[in-house]
PDB file of N, CA, C and O in Angstrom:
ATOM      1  N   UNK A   1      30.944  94.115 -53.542  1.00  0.00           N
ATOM      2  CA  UNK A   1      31.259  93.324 -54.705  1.00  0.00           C
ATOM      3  C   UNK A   1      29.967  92.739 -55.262  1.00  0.00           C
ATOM      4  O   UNK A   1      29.007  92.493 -54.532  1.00  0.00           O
ATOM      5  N   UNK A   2      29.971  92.498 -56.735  1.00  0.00           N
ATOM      6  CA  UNK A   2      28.407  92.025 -57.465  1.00  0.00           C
ATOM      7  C   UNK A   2      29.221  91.049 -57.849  1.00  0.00           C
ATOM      8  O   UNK A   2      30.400  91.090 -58.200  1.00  0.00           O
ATOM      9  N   UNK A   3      28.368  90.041 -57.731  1.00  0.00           N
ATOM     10  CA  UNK A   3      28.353  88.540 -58.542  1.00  0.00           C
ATOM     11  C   UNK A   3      27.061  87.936 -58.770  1.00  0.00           C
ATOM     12  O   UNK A   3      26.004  88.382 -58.325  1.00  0.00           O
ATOM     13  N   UNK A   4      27.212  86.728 -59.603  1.00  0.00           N
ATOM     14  CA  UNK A   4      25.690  86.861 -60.290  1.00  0.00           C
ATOM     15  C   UNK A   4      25.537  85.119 -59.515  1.00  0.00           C
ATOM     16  O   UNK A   4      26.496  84.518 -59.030  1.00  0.00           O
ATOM     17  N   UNK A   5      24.364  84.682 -59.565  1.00  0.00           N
ATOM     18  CA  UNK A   5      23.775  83.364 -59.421  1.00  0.00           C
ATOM     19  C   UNK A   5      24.047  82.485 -60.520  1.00  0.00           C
ATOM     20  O   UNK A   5      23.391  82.565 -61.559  1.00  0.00           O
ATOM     21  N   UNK A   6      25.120  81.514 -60.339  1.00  0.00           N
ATOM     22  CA  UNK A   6      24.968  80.865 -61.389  1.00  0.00           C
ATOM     23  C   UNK A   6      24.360  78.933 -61.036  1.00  0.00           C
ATOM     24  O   UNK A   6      24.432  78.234 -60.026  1.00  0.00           O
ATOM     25  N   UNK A   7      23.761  78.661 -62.539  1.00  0.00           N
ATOM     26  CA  UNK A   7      23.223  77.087 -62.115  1.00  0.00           C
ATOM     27  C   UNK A   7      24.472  76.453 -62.607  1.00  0.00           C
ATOM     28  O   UNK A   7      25.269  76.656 -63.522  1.00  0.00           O
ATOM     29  N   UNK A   8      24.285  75.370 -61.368  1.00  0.00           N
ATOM     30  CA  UNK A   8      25.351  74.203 -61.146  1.00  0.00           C
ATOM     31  C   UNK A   8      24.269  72.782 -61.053  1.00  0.00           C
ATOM     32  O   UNK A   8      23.666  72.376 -60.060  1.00  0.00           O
ATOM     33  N   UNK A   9      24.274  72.234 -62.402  1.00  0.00           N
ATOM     34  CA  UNK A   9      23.207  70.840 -62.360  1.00  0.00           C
ATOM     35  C   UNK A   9      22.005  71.280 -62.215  1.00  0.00           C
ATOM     36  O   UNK A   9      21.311  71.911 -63.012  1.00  0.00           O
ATOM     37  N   UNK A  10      21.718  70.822 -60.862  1.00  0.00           N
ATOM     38  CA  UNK A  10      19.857  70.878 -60.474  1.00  0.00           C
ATOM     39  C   UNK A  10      20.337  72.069 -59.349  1.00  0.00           C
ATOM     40  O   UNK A  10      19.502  72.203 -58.455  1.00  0.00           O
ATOM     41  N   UNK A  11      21.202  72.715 -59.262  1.00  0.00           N
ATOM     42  CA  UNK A  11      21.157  73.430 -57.478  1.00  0.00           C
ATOM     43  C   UNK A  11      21.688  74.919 -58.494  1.00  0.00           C
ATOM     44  O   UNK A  11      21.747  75.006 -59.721  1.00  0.00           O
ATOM     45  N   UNK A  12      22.035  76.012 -57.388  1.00  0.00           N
ATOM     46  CA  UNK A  12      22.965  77.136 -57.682  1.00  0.00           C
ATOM     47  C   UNK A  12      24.248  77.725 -57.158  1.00  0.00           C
ATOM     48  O   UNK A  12      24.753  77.272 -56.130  1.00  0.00           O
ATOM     49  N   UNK A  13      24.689  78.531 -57.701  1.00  0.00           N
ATOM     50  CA  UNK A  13      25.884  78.511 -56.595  1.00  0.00           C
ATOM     51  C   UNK A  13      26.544  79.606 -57.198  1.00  0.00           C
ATOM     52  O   UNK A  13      26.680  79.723 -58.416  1.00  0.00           O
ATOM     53  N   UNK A  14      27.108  80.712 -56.033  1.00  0.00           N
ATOM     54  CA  UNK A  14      28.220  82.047 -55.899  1.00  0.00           C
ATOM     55  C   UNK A  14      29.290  81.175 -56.474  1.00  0.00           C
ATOM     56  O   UNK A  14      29.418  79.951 -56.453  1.00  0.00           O
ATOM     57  N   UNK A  15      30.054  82.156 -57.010  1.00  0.00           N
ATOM     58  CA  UNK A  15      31.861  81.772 -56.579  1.00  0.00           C
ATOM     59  C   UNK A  15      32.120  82.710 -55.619  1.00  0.00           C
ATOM     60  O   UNK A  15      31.396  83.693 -55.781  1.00  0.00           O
ATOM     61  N   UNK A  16      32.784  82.797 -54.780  1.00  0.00           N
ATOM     62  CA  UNK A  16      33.406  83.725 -53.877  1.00  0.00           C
ATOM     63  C   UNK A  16      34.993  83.840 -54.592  1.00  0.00           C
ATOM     64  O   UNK A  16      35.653  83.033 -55.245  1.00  0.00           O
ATOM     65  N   UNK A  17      35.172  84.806 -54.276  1.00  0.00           N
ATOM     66  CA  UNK A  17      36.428  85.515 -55.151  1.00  0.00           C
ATOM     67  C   UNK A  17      37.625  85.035 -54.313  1.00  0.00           C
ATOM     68  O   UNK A  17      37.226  84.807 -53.171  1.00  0.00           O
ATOM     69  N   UNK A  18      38.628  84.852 -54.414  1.00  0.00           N
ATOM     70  CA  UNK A  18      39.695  84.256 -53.486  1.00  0.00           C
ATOM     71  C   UNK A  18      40.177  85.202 -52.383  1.00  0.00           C
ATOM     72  O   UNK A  18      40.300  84.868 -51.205  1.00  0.00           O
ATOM     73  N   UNK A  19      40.417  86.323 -52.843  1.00  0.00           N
ATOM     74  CA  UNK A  19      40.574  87.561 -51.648  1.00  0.00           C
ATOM     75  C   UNK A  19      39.418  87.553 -50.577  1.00  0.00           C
ATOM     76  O   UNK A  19      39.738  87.624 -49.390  1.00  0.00           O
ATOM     77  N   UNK A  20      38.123  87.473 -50.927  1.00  0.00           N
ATOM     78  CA  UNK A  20      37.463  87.312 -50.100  1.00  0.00           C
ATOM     79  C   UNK A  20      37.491  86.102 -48.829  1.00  0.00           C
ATOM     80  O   UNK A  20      37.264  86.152 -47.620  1.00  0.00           O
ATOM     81  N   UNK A  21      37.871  85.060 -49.731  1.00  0.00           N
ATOM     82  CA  UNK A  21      37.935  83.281 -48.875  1.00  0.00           C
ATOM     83  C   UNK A  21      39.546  83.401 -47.737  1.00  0.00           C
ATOM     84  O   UNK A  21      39.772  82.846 -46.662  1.00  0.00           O
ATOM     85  N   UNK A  22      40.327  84.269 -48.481  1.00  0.00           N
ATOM     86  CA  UNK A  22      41.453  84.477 -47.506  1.00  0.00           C
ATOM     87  C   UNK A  22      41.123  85.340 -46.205  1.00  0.00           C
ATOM     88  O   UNK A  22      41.493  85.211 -45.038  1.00  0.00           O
ATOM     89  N   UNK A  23      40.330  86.225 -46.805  1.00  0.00           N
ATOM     90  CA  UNK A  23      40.016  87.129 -45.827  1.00  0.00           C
ATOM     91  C   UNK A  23      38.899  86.553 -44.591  1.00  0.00           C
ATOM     92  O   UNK A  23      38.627  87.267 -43.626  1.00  0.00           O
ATOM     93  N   UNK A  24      38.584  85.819 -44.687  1.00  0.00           N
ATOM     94  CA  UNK A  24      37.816  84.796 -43.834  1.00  0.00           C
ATOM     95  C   UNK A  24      38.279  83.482 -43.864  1.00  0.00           C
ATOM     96  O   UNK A  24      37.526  82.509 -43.881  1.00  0.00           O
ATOM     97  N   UNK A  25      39.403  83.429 -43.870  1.00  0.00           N
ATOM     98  CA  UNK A  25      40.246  82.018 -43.827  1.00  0.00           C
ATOM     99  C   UNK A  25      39.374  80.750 -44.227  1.00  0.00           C
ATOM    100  O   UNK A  25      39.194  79.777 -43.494  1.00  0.00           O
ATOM    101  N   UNK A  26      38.854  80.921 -45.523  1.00  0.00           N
ATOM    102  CA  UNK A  26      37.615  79.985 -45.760  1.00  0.00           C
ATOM    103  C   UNK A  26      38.849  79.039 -47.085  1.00  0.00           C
ATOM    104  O   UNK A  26      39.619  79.625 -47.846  1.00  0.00           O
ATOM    105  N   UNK A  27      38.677  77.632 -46.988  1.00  0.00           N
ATOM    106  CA  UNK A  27      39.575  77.032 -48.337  1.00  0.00           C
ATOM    107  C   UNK A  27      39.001  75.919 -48.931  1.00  0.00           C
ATOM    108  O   UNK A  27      38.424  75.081 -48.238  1.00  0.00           O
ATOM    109  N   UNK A  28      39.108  75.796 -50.358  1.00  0.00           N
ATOM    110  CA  UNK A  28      38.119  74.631 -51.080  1.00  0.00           C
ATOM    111  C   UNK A  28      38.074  73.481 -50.501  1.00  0.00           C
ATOM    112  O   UNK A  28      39.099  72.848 -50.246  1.00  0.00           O
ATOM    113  N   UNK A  29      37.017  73.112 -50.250  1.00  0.00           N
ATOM    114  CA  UNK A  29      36.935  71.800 -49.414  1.00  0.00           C
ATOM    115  C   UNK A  29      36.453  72.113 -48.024  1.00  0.00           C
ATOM    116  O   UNK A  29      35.535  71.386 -47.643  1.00  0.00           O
ATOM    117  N   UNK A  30      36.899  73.097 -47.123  1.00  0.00           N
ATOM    118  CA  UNK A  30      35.857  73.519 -46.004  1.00  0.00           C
ATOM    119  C   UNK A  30      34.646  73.347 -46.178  1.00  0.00           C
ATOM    120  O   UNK A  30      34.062  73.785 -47.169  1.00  0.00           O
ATOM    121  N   UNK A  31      33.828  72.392 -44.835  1.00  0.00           N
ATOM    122  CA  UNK A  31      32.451  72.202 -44.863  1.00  0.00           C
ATOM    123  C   UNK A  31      31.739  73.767 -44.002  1.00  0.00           C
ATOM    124  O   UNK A  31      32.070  74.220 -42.907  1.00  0.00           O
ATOM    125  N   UNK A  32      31.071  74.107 -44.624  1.00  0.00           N
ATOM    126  CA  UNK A  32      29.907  75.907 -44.304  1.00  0.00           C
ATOM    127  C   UNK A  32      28.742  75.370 -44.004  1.00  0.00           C
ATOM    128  O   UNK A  32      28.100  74.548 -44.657  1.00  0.00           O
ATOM    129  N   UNK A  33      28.463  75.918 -42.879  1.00  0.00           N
ATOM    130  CA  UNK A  33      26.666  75.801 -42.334  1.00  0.00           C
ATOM    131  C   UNK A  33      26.235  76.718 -43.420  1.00  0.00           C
ATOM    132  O   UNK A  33      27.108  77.543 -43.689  1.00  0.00           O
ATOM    133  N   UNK A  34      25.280  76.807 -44.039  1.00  0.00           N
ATOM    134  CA  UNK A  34      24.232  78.105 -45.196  1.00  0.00           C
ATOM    135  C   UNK A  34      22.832  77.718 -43.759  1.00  0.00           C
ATOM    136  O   UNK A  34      22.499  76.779 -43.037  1.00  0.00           O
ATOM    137  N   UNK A  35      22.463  79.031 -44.013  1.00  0.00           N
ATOM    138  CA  UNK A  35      21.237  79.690 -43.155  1.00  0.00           C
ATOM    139  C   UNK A  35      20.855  80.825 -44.049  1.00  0.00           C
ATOM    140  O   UNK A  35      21.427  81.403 -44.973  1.00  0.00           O
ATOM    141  N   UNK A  36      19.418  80.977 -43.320  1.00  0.00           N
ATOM    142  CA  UNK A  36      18.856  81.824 -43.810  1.00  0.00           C
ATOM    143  C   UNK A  36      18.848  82.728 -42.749  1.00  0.00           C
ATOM    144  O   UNK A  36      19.122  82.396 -41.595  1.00  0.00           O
ATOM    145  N   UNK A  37      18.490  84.065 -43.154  1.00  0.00           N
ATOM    146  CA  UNK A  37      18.401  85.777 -41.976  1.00  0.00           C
ATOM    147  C   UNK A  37      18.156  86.636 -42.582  1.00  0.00           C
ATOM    148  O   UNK A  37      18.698  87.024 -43.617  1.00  0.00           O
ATOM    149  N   UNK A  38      16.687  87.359 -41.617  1.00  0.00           N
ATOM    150  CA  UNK A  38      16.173  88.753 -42.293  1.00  0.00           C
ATOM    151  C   UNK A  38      16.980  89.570 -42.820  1.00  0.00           C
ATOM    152  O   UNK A  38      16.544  90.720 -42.885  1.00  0.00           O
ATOM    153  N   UNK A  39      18.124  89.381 -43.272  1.00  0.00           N
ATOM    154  CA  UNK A  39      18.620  90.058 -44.040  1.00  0.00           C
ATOM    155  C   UNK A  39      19.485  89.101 -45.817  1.00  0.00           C
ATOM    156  O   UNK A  39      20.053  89.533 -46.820  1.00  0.00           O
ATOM    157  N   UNK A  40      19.218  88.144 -45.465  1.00  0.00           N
ATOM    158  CA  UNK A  40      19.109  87.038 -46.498  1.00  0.00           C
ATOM    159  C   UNK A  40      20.422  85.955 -46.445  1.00  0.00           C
ATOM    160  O   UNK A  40      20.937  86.057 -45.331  1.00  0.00           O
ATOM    161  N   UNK A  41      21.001  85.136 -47.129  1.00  0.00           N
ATOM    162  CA  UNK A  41      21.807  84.332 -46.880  1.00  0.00           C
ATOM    163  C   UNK A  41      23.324  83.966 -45.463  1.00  0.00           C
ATOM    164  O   UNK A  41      24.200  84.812 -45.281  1.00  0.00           O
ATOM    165  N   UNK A  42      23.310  83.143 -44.979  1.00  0.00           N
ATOM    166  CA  UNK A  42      24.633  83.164 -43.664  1.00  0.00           C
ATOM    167  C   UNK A  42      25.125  82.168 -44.458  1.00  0.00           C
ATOM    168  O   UNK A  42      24.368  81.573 -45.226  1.00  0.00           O
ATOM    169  N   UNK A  43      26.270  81.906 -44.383  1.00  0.00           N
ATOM    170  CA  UNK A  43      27.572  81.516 -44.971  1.00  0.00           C
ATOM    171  C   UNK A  43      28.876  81.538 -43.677  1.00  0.00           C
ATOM    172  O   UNK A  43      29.798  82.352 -43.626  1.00  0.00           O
ATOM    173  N   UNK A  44      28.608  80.366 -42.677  1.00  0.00           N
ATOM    174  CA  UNK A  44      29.728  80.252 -41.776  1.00  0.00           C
ATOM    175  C   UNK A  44      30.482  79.120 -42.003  1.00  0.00           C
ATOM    176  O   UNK A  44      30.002  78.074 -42.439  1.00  0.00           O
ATOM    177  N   UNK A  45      31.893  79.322 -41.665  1.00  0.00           N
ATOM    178  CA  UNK A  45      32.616  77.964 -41.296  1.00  0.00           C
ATOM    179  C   UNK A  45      32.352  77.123 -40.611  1.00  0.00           C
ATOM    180  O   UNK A  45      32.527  77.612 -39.495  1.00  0.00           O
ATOM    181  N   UNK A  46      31.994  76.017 -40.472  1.00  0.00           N
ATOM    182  CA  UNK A  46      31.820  74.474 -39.940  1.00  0.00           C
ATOM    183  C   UNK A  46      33.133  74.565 -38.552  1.00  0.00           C
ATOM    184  O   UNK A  46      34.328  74.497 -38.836  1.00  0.00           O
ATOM    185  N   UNK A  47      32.659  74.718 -37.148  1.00  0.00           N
ATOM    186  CA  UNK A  47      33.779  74.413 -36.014  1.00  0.00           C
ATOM    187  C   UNK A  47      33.992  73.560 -35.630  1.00  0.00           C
ATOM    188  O   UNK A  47      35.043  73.569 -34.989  1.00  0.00           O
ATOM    189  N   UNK A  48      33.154  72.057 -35.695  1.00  0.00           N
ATOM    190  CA  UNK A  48      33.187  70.837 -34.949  1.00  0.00           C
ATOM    191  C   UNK A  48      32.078  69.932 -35.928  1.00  0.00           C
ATOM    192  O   UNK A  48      31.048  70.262 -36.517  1.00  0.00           O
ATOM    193  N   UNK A  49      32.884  68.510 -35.782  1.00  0.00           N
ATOM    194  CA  UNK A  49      31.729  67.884 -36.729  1.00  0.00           C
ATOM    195  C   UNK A  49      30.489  67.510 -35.460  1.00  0.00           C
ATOM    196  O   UNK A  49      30.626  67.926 -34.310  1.00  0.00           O
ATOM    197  N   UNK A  50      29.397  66.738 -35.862  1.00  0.00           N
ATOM    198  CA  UNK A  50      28.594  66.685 -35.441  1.00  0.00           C
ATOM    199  C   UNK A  50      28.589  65.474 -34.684  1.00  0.00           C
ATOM    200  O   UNK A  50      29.004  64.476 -35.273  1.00  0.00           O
ATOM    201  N   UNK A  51      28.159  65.335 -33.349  1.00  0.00           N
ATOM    202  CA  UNK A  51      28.461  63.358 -33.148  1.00  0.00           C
ATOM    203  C   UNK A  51      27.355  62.702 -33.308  1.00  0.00           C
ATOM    204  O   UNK A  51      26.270  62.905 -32.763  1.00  0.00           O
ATOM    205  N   UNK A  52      27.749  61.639 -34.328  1.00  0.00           N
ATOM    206  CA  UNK A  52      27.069  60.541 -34.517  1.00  0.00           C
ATOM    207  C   UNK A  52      26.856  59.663 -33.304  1.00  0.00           C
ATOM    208  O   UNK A  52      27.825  59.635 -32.546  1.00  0.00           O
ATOM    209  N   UNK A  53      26.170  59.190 -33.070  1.00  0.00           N
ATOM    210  CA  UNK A  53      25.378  58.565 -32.043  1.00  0.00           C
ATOM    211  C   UNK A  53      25.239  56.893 -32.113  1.00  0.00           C
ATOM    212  O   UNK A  53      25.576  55.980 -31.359  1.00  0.00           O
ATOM    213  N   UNK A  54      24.599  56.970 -33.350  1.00  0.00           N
ATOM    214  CA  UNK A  54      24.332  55.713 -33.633  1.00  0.00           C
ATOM    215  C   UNK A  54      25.954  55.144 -34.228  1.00  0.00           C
ATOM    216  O   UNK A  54      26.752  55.837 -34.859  1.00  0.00           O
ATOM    217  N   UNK A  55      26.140  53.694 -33.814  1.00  0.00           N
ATOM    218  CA  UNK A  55      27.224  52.638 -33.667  1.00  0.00           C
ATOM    219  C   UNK A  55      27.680  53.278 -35.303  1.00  0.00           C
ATOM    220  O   UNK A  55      28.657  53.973 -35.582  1.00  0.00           O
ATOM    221  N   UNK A  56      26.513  52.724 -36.279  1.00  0.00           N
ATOM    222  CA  UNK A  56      26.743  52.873 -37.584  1.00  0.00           C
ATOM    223  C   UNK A  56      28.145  54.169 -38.488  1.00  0.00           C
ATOM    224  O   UNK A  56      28.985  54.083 -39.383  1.00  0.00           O
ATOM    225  N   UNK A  57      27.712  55.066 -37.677  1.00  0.00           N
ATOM    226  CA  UNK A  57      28.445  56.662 -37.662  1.00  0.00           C
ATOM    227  C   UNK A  57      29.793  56.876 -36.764  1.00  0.00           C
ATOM    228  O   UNK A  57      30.665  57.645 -37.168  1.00  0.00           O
ATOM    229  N   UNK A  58      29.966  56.005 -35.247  1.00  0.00           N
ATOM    230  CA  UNK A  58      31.165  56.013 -35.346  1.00  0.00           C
ATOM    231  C   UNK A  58      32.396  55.064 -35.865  1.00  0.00           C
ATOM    232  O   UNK A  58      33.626  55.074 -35.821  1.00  0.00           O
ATOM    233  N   UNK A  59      31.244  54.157 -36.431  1.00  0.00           N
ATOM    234  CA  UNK A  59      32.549  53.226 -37.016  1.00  0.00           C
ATOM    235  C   UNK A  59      32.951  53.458 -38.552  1.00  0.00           C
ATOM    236  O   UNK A  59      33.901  52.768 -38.921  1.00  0.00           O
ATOM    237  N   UNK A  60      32.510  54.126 -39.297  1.00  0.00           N
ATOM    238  CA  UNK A  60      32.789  55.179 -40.511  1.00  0.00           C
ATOM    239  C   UNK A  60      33.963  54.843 -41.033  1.00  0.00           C
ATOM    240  O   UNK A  60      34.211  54.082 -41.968  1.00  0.00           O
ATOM    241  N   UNK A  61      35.086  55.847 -39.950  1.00  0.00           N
ATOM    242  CA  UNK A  61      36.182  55.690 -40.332  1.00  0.00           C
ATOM    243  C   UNK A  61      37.189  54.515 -40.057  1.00  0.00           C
ATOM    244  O   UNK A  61      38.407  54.691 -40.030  1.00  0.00           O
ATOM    245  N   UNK A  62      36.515  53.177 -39.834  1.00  0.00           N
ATOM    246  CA  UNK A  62      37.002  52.033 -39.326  1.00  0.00           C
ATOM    247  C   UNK A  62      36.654  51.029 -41.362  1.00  0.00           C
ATOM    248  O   UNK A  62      37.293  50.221 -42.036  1.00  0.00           O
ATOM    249  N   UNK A  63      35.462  51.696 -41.507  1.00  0.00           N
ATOM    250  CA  UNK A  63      34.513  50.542 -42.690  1.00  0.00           C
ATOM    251  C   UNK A  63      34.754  51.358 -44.203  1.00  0.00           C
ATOM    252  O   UNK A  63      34.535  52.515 -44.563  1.00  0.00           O
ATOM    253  N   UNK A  64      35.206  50.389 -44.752  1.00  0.00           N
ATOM    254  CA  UNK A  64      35.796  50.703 -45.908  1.00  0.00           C
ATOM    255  C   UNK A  64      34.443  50.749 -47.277  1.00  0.00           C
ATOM    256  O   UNK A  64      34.528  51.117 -48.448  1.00  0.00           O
ATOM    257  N   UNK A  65      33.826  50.462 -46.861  1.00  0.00           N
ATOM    258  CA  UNK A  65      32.665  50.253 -47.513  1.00  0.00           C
ATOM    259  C   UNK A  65      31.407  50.724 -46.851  1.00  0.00           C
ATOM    260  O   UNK A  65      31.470  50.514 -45.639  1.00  0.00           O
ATOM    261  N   UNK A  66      30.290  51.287 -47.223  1.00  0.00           N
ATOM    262  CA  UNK A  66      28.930  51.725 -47.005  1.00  0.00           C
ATOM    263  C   UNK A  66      27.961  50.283 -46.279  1.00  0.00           C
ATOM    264  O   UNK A  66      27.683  49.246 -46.882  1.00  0.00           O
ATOM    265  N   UNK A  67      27.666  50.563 -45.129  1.00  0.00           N
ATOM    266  CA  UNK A  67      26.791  49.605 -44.552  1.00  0.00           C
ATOM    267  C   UNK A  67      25.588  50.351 -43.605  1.00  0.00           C
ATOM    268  O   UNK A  67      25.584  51.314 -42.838  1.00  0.00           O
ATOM    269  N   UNK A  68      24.442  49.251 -44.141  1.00  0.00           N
ATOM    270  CA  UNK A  68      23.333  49.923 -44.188  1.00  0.00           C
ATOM    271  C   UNK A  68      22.740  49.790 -42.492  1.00  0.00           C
ATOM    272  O   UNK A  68      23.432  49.302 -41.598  1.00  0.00           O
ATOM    273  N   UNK A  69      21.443  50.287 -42.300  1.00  0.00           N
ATOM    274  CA  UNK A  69      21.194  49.762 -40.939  1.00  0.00           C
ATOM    275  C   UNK A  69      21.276  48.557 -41.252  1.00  0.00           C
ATOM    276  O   UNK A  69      22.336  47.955 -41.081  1.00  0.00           O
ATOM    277  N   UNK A  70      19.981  47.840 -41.869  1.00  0.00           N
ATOM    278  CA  UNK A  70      19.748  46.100 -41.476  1.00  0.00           C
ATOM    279  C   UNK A  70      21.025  45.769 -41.303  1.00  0.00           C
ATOM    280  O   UNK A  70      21.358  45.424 -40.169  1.00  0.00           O
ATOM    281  N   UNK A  71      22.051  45.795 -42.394  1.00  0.00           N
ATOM    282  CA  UNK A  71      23.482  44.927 -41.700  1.00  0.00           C
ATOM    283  C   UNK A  71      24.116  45.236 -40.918  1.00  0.00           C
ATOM    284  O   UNK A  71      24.864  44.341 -40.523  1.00  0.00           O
ATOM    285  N   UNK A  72      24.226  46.354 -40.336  1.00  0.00           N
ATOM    286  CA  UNK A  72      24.345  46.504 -38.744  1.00  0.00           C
ATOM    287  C   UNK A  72      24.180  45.760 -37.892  1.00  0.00           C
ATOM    288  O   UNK A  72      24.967  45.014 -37.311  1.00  0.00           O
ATOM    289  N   UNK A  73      22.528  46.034 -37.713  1.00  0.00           N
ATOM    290  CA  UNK A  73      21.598  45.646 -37.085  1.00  0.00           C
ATOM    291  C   UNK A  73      21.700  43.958 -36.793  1.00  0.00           C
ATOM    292  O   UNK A  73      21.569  43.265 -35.784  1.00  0.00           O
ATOM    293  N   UNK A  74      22.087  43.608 -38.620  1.00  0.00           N
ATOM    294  CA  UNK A  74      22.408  42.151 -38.215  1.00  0.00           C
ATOM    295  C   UNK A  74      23.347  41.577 -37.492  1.00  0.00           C
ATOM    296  O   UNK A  74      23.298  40.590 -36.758  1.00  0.00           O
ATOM    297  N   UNK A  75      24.507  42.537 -37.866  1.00  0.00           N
ATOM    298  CA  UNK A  75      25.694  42.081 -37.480  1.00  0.00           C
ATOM    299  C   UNK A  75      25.779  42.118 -35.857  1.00  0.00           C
ATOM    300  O   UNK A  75      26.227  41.166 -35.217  1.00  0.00           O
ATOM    301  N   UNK A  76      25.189  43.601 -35.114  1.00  0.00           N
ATOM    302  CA  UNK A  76      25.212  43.404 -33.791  1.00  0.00           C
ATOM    303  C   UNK A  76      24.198  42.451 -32.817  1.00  0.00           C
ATOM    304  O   UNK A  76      24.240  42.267 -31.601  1.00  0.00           O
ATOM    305  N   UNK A  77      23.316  41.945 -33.799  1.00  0.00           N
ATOM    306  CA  UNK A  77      22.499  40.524 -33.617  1.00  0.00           C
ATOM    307  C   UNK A  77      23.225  39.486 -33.429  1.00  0.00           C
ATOM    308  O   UNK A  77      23.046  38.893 -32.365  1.00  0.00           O
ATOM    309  N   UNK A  78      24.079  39.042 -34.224  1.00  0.00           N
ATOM    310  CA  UNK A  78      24.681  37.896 -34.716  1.00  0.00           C
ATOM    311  C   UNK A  78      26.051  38.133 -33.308  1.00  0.00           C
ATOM    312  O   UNK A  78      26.398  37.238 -32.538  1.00  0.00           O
ATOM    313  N   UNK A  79      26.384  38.999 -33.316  1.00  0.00           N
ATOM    314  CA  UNK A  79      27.538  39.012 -32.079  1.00  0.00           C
ATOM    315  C   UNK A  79      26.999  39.051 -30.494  1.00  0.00           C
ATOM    316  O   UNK A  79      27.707  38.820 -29.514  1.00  0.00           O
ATOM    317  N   UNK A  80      25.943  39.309 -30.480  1.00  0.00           N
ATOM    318  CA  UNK A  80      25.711  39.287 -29.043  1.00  0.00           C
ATOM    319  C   UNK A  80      24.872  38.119 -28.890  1.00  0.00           C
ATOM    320  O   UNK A  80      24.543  37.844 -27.736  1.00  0.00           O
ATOM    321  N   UNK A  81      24.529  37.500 -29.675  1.00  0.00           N
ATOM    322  CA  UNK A  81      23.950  36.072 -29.797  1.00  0.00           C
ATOM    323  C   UNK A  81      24.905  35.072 -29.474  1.00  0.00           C
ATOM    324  O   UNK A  81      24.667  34.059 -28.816  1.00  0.00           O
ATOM    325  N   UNK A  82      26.356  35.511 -30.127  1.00  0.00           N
ATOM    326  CA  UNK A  82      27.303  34.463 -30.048  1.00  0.00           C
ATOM    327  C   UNK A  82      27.863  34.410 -28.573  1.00  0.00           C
ATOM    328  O   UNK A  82      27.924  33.378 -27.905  1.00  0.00           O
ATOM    329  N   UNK A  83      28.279  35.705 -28.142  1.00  0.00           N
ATOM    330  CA  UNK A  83      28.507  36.136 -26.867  1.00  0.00           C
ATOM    331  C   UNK A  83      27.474  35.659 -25.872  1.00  0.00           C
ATOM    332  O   UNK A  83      27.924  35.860 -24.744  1.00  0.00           O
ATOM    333  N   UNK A  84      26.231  35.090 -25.825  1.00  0.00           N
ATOM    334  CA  UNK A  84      25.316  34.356 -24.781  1.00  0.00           C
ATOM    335  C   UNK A  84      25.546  33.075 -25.382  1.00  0.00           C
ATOM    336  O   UNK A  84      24.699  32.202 -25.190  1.00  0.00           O
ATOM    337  N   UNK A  85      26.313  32.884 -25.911  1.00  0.00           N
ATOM    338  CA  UNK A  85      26.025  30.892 -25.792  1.00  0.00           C
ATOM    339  C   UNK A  85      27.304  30.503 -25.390  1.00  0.00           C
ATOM    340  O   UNK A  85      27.555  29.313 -25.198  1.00  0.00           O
TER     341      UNK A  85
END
């Protein structure tokens, strides 16, 4: 199959044809590793997310809002401070 490169904003981007995305059980919204290989682009499905490590990353789906390190940082300051007195 030929398809062409098209620009999307500042980046580029295939469409993949829908027969194809069935045929690799791939569906809008699936996160894809892209790699590169001597033979040119990889295009796999995503099997497992990645673990976050830091406190910040597993509490994500707890924080309704974006918090940065410093307020973290502060916040787990401010609690283990309280917790020694």
């Amino acid at each position: 199959m030929i398809t062409t490169i098209a620009r999307w904003g500042n980046s580029q981007g295939v469409r993949i044809p829908s027969d194809i995305m069935k045929a690799v059980g791939y569906a809008p919204g699936d996160e894809v590793d892209i790699s590169t290989t001597e033979k040119g682009i990889l295009i796999q499905k995503r099997t497992k997310q990645p673990v976050e490590l830091k406190a910040g990353g597993m509490l994500k789906k707890y924080v309704k809002r974006h918090v940065d390190d410093r307020e973290m940082n502060d916040a787990w300051k401010s609690a283990v401070e309280e917790s020694w007195r």
